[in-house]
N, C-alpha and C positions, 0 to 999 in steps of 0.2 A: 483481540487482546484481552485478556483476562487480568484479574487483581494481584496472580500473583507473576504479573509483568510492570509492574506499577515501577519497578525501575528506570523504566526508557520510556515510558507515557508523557514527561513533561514535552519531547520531542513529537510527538505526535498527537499532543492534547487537542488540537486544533481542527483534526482529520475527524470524520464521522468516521460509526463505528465500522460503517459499510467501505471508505476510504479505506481505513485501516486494513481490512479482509482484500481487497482490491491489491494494495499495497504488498502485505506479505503474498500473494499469489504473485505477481508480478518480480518480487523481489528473490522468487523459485524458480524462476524459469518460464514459467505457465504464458502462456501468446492470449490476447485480446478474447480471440475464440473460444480460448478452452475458458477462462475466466470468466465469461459469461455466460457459458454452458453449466458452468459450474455452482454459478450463484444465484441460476434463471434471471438473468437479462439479455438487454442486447447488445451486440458488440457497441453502438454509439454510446448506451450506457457507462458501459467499460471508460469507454474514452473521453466522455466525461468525466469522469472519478478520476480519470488517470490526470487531466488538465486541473483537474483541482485540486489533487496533492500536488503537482508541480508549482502550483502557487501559493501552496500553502506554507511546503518546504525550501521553498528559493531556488529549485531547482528546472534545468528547461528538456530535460528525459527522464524514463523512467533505469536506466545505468544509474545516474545520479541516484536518484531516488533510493534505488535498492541499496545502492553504499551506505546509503545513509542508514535506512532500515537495517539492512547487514551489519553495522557497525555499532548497532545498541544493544549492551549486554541484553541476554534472554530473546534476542531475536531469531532463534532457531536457524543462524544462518553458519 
């Protein structure tokens, strides 16, 4: 997320920046696999990140999640 997303940041102030990237992959389509291939990690990595935006945004999938992300102006969604 970049500065001039600063619209929809208060929503996801809380996420690292690495959450955040996790997040919009996830909220594309992109499966555990390729997100880790994609960002050099491991899939547990992934899954990590993915469990701690589900609590960071009150939600218990990454469906949820993405609405959410989807649903903030300038989210490329």
């Amino acid at each position: 997320m970049d500065a001039g997303t600063d619209a929809y940041r208060p929503v996801f102030a809380a996420l690292t920046e690495r959450e955040q990237e996790v997040l919009r992959r996830a909220a594309t389509g992109e499966t555990n696999m390729q997100i880790a291939a994609a960002l050099g990690v491991t899939i547990h990595a992934v899954k990590f990140h993915l469990g701690s935006i589900f609590r960071k945004l009150g939600v218990t999938n990454r469906t949820s999640a993405a609405a959410i992300f989807l649903a903030q102006p300038g989210s490329d969604g």
